[in-house]
C-alpha positions in Angstrom: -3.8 15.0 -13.8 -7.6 14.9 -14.3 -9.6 17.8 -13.8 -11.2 15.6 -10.9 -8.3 14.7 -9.5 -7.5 19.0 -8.8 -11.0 19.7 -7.4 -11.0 16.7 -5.0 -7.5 18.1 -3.7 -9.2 21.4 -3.0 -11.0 19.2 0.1 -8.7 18.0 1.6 -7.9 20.0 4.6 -5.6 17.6 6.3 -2.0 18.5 6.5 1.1 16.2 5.9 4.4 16.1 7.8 3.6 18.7 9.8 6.1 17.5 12.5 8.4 16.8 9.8 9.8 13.2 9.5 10.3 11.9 12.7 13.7 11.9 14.4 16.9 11.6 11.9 18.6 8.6 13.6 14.9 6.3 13.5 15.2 7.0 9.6 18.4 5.4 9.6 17.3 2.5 11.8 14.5 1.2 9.5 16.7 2.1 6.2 19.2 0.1 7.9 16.2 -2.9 9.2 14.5 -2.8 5.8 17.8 -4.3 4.0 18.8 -6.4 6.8 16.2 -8.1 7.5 13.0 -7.4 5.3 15.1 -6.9 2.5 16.5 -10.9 2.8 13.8 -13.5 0.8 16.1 -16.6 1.9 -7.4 -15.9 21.3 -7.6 -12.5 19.3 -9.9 -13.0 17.3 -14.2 -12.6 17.2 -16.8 -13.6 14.4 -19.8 -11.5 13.7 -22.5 -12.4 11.4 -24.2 -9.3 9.5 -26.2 -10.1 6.3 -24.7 -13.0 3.7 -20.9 -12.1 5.5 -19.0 -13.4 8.3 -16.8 -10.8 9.1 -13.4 -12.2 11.6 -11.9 -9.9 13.6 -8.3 -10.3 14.1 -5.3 -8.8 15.6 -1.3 -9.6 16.5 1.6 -8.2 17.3 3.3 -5.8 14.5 7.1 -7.6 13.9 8.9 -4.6 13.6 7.6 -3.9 17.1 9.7 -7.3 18.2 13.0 -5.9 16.3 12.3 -1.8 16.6 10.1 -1.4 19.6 11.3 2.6 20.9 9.8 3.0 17.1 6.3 1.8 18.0 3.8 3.4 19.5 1.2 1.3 21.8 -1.4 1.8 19.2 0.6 1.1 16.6 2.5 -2.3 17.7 -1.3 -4.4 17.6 -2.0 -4.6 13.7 -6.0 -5.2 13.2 -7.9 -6.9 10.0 -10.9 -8.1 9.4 -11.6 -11.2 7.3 -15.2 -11.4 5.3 -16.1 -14.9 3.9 -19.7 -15.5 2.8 -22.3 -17.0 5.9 -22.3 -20.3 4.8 -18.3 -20.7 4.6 -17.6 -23.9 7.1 -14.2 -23.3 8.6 -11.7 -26.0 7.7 -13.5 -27.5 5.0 -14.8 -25.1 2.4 -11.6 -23.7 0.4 -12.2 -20.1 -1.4 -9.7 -17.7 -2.9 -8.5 -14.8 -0.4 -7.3 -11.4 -1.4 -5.4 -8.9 0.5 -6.8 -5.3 0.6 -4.9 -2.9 2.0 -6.1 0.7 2.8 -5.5 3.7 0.9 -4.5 7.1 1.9 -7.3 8.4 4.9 -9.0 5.0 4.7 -9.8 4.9 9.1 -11.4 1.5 9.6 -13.0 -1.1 7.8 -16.1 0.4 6.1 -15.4 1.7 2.9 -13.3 -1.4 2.0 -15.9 -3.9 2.8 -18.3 -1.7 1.3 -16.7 -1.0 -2.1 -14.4 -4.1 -2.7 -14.9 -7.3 0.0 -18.6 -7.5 -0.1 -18.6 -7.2 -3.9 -15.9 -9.6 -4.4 -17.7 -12.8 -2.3 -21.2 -11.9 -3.2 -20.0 -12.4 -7.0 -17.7 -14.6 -7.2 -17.2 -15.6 -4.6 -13.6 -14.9 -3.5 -12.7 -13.7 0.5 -11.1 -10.4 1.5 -9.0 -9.4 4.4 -8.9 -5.4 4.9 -5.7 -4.8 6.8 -5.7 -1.4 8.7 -2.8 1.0 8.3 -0.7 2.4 11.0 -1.8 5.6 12.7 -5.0 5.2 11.4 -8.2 3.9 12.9 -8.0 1.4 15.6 -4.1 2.0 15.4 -4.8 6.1 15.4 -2.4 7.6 18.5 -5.3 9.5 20.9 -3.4 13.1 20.7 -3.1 12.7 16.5 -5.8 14.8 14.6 -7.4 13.2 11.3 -5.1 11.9 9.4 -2.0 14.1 10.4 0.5 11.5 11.0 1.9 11.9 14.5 5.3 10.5 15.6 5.6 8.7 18.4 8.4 10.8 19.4 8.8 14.8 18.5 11.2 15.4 16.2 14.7 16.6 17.4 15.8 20.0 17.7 19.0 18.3 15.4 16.5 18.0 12.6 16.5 21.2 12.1 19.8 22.5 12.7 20.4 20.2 10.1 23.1 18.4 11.5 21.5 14.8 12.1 18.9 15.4 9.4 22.1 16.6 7.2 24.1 13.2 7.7 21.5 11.0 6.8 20.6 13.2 3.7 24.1 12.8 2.5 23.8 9.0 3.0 20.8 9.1 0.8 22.4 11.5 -1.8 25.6 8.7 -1.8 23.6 5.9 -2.4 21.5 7.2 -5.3 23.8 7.8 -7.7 21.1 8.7 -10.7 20.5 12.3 -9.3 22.6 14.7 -11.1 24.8 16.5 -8.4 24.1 19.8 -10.9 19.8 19.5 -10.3 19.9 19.4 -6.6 16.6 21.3 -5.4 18.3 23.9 -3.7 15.5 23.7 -1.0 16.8 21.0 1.6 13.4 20.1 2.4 11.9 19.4 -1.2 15.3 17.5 -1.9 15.1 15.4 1.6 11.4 14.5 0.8 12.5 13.2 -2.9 14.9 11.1 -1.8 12.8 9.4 1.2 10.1 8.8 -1.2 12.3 7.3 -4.0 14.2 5.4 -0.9 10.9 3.9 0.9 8.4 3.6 -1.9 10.2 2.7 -5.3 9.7 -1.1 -5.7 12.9 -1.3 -7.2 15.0 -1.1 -3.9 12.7 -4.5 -3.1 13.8 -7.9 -3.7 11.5 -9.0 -6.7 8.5 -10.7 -6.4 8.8 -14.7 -6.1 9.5 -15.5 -9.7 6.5 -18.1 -10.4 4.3 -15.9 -8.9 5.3 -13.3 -11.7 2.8 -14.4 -14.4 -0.2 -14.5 -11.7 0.4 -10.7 -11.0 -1.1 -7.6 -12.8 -0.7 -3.6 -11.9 -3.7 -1.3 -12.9 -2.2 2.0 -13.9 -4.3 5.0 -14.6 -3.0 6.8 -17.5 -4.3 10.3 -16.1 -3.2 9.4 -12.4 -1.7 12.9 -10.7 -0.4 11.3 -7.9 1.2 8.6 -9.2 4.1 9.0 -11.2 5.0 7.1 -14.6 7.6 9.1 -16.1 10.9 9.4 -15.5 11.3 6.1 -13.5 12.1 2.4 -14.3 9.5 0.8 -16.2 7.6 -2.3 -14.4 8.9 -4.7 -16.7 12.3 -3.8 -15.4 11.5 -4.1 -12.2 9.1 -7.3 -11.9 9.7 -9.0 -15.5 6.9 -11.0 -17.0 4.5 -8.5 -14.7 1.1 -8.2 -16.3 -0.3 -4.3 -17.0 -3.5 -2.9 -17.6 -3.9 0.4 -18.2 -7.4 2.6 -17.4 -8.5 6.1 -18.9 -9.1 7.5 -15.0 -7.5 9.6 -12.7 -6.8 8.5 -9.5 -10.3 9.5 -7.3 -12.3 8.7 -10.5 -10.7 5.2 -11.1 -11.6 4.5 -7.5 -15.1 5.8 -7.8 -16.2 4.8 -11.4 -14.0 1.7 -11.9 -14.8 -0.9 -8.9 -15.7 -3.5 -10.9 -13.0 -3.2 -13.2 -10.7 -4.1 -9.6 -13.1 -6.7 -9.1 -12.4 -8.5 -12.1 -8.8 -7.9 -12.5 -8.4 -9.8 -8.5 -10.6 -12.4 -9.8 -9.1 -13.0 -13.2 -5.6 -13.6 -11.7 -7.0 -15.3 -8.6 -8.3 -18.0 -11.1 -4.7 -17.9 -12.9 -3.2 -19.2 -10.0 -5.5 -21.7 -8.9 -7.1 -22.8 -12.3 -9.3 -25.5 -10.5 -11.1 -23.2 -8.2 -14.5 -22.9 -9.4 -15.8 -18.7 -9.3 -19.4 -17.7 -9.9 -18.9 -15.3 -12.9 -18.2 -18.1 -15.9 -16.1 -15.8 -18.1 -13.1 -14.5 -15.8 -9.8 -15.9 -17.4 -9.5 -14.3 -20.3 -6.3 -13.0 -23.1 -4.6 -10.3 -21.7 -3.8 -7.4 -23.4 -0.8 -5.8 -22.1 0.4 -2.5 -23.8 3.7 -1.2 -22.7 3.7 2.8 -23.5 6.6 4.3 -22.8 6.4 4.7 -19.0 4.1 2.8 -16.7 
């Protein structure tokens, strides 16, 4: 981890979990909902003007608040974006490449990505953005929840932490990952529990893979002194998405996102342009060889 990366921690005030994970038997519902159904491949809107940008704001119903809605808060179950496309754009007849933007961790709102990443991206090239917000934050933030303090929309049950329901569905997770040796257990329940949610939720390699001919269009930037996210001791990219382009930085994670913006900007562009070869971009030299070097873990 970059020396950056440590003194930007020492800021951060905001706790995590401090409710612990939500009841037990929800866990088990959207385990259960994530392989049954996401896990299967086979008037709400206003437009403002402000500067060269139309931004379009949009919202609709969350789906898992149509499958799982004692899950879903109020705030929660509306999702909010907002789409930016330059002034002149003419609805239904100009045709621009869009990317996705999600937020990152403590991103509230729309600013910051419209500021660092969608206003860049169509002033340049131009290519369109939609910043999708993240539950409980923002617009979808739960009135009683301070900062960025997750808050469930139920209180965790007492069984938690008698360990009885939490217990089961720990043993559930212990069963189904078979790589953990029985013999390295954390003996603290709690560290243990949080390592196998994490590796259960997160790890794109309990996903189906990406659509195959989208495979050669797709590139991860990995930063080679990133703290927070790991590259050792897990499955290699190429193992999980084959054919997946990588570029690897000489950041940390805050300093990538502070000192490497247009870097991002050209990487969406350059594989924007590799899927639709006859959409003409502003910057002339965007498709270019990549270099892909696989060290040992990505």
């Amino acid at each position: 981890m970059m020396n950056f990366d440590n003194l930007f921690r020492r800021f951060i005030l905001t706790q995590s979990f401090v409710r612990g994970w939500g009841n037990p038997f929800h866990l088990q519902e959207i385990f259960t909902y994530r392989h049954e159904k996401i896990g299967l491949r086979d008037e709400c809107l206003e437009l403002k003007q402000k500067g060269n940008q139309n931004y379009l704001n949009v919202r609709f119903r969350l789906p898992l608040a149509n499958y799982l809605p004692h899950l879903v808060s109020s705030q929660v179950a509306t999702a909010h974006f907002q789409h930016v496309l330059s002034r002149d754009h003419r609805f239904g007849i100009d045709s621009i490449p869009i990317g996705i933007c999600y937020a990152g961790t403590g991103d509230h709102g729309f600013s910051r990505r419209r500021l660092f990443t969608a206003v860049p991206l169509i002033n340049q090239y131009p290519i369109g953005s939609i910043l999708l917000e993240n539950p409980y934050y923002g617009l979808r933030k739960p009135p009683d929840q301070s900062r960025s303090s997750l808050l469930w929309s139920d209180p965790p049950s007492r069984q938690f932490y008698k360990n009885k329901a939490s217990q089961t569905f720990y043993d559930y997770l212990c069963e189904r990952n078979r790589s953990i040796d029985s013999n390295k257990i954390v003996l603290n329940l709690i560290k243990d529990m949080m390592h196998l949610l994490m590796d259960e939720f997160t790890s794109l390699y309990n996903y189906s893979c990406s659509v195959q001919s989208n495979i050669s269009n797709a590139m991860f930037i990995a930063c080679t002194h990133d703290g927070y996210v790991l590259r050792d001791g897990i499955p290699h990219m190429n193992d999980v998405w084959p054919g997946i382009h990588i570029r690897y930085i000489p950041h940390g994670h805050v300093s990538a996102f502070l000192f490497n913006q247009s870097g991002f900007h050209h990487a969406a562009a350059e594989m924007l342009q590799r899927q639709e070869p006859n959409v003409k971009l502003k910057k002339h030299l965007i498709v270019s060889p990549i270099s892909v070097t696989t060290p040992k873990n990505s």
